[in-house]
N, C-alpha and C positions, 0 to 999 in steps of 0.2 A: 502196461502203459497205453498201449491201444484201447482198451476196454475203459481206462476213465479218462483220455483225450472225447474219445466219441461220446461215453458217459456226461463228460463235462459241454460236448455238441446239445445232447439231450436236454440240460438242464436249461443253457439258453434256449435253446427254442420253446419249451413250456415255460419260459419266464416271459415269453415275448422280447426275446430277443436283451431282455438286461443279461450283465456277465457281472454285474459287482456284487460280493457275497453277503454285502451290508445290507442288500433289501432282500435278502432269501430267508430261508429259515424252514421250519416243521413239511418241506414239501416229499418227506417219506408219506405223508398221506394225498398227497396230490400228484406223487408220481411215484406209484410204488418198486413199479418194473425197474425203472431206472435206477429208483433207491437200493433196491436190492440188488441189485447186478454193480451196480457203482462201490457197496460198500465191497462185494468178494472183491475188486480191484483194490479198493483202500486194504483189507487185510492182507491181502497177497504181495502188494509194496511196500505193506509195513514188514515183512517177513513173517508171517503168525501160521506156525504148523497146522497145517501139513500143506497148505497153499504153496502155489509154484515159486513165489517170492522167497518162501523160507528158504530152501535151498540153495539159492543163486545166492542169496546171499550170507548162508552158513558156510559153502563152500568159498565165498570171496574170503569170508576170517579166517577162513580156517588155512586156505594156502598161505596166508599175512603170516600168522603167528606161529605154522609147522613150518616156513621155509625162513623162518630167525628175522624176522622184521617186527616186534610188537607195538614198538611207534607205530606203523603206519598198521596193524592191527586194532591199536586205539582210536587212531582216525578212522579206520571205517566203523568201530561201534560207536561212534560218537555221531559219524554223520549219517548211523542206521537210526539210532537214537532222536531225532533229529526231523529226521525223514519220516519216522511213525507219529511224531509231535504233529507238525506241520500239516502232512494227510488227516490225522484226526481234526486239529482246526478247519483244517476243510470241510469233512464231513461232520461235525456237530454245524457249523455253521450254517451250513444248506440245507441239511435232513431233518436234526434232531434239535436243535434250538430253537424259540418259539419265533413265532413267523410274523417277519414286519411287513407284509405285503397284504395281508386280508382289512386293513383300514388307511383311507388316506393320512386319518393324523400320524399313524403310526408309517407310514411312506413320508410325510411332513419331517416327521423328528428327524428319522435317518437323514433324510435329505441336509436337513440344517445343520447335526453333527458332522458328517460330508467338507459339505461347507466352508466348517470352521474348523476341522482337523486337516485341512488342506490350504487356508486360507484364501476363499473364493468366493470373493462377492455375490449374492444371488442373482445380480444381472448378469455372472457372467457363464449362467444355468440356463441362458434364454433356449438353449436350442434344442434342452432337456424338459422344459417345465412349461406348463398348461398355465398363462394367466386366470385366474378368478374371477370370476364376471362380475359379482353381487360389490366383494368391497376387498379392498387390497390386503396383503396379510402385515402381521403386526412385522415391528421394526427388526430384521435379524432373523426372521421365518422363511424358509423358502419349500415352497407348495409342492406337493407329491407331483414323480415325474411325472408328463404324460401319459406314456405310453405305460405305464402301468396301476393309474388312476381307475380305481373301476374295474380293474381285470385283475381275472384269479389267475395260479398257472395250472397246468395240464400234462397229460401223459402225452410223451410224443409215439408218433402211427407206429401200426408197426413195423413199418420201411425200417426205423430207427433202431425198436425194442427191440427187434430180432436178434439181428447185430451184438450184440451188448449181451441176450441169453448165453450166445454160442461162444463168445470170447470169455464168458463168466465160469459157463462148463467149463470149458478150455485153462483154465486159471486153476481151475481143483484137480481138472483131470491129469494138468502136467505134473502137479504136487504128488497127486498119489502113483504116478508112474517112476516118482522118484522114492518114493518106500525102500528105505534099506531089509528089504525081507525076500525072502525067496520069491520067485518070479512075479518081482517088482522091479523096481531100479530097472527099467527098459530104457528108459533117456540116456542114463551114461554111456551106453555102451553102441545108441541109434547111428551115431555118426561114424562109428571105428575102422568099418571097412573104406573109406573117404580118404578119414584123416589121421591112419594108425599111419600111413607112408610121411605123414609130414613129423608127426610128433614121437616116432620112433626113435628110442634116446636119451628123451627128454624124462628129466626127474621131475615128477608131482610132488610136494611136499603131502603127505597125509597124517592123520594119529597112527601112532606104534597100534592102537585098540580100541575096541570100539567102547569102552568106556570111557576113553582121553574126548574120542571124537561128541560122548553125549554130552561131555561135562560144559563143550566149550558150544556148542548148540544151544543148550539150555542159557546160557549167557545172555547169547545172541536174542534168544527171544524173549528173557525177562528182560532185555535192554526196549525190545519192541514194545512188550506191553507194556512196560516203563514210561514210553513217550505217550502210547495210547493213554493209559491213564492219565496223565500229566496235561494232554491234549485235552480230553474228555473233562477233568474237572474245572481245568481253565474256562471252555465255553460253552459249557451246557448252557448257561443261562445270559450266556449273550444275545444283547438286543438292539446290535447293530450302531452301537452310538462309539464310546470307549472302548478301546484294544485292550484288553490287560494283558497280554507280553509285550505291547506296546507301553505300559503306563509303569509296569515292575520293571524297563528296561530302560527308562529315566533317557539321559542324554544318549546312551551307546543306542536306543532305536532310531536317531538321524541318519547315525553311524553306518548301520545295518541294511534300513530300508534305503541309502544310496548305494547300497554293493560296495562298501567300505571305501567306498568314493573313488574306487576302481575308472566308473565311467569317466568321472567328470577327471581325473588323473589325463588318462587317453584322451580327452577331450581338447584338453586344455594343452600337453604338452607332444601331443603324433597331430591329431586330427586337426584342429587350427594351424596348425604350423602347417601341416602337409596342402590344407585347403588353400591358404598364402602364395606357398611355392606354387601351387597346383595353378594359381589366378595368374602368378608374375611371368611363370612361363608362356603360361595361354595369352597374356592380354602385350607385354609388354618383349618376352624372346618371340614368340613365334609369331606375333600380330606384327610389331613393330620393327624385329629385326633380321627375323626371315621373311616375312611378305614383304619388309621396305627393299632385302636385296633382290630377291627373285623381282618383283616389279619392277626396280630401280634398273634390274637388265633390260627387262623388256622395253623403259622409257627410252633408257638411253641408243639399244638399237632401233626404235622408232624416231627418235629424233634425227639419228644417224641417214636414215631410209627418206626420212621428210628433205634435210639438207642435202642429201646426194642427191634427191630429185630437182632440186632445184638448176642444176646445170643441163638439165636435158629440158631446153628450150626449143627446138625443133628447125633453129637456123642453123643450114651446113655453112656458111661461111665462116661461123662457132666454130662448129665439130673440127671444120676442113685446118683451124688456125689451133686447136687444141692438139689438133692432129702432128702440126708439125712443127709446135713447140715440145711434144714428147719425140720428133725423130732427132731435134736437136738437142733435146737430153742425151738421148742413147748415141748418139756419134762423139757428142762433149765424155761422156764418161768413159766409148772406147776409148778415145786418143790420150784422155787421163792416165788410163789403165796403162795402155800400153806406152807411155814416156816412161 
């Protein structure tokens, strides 16, 4: 995953910084380092032996269905299945399919499909798109982006490529460290002196043999190259306009592409709600009726402070007469007291 996060760094920045896959295409020949270091990540995520991928994820089926779970053994070949589709649309989109970036009309169409599979007026591309000097474009056209008007892309430095070699080694080299053959298989056993103290005990589901363990490997990876292929024939010949697992998935792609409406669910019944509460307590509990009591003390002993002032006038014939209508309190309420 590191190796085509940074891969996927690479590809913006020799695009000039675009990131949508709709104006990429054949750039294995305009970036070939990254191409090929990008795709050892695509196969080693898709699981495709002997890549470090196949095994994380031969051994995830394989605990599923040796330790009596085949439900959720079917969900992960489903969504290994899935995962190698998806990575291929990737990469036929950006490497291997032909490239809508080497002519502005062909940056034009994408643009205008865009557009209108999004529905987005082209004024509202102004911060994307380079007006045309000579004469406006026809009704419903919106004009290749800017920033990528004119411009090819490129191999990025090799500050970048470097990076992307070593994590690519590193992607073969964890696969064949995991070789079930005689002094192979050095990864399983790298952490044991660690973590033999915590997992002491603990039952691994495994195959009874190592023919049970090939049968359900080979599975595993004709499911990969299942998707690969499936991937692969879908968008070889995409050209940035129409989706087709967008267009064979009729109404269920609204469905899909909103996260099965997940978001807008949380959105509408935690996050609105919680933002309401979140305002009433802010604006109207703590604005209005914690700062009105807290203040409302502080008025009240300042008014208290302003009106006791008002008796300290500075005349003792006051003081002297205030004086000795409180002596004739305290002698009235002794002789009270004491009848």
């Amino acid at each position: 995953k590191a190796l085509l996060f940074l891969g996927s760094g690479s590809v913006i920045h020799g695009m000039h910084d675009e990131q949508d896959m709709r104006y990429m295409g054949a750039l294995r020949k305009a970036m070939p380092i990254t191409a090929a270091t990008f795709i050892v990540g695509w196969l080693a995520i898709a699981g495709v032996f002997p890549l470090s991928g196949f095994w994380s994820k031969d051994e995830i089926l394989a605990s599923a269905w040796f330790g009596d779970q085949p439900i959720l053994w079917g969900v992960g070949l489903i969504t290994a299945i899935l995962t190698a589709f998806y990575m291929t649309r990737q990469v036929v989109m950006v490497f291997f399919s032909p490239a809508r970036w080497d002519s502005e009309e062909d940056l034009s169409r994408v643009a205008t499909a865009i557009a209108e599979q999004e529905d987005v007026r082209p004024a509202q591309l102004a911060d994307d798109v380079e007006e045309p000097e000579a004469s406006e474009p026809e009704a419903g056209v919106v004009p290749a982006p800017a920033h990528l008007a004119g411009k090819h892309p490129h191999e990025s430095p090799r500050l970048m490529t470097i990076p992307l070699i070593v994590l690519a080694a590193l992607s073969f080299l964890g696969g064949i460290l995991n070789l079930p053959f005689p002094g192979f298989h050095q990864l399983g056993h790298w952490l044991e002196p660690v973590i033999e103290p915590v997992v002491a005990g603990v039952h691994e589901p495994h195959p009874d043999n190592f023919n049970i363990g090939l049968v359900f490997a080979l599975i595993a990876l004709a499911g990969a190259l299942g998707g690969i292929a499936i991937g692969w024939s879908t968008y070889k010949r995409y050209r940035g306009t129409d989706d087709p697992t967008i267009d064979r998935l009729g109404p269920l792609a609204s469905f899909f592409s909103n996260a099965w409406y997940f978001d807008a669910f949380y959105q509408r019944v935690i996050a609105e709600p919680g933002r309401k509460l979140a305002l009433f307590l802010s604006r109207d509990v703590d604005g209005k009726f914690i700062d009105g009591l807290v203040n409302g003390v502080g008025k009240a002993f300042g008014f208290a402070s302003v009106e006791s002032g008002k008796a300290e006038t500075g005349y003792v014939r006051q003081y002297a007469l205030v004086l000795l209508a409180g002596t004739v309190a305290l002698i009235t309420y002794a002789i009270v007291r004491a009848a």
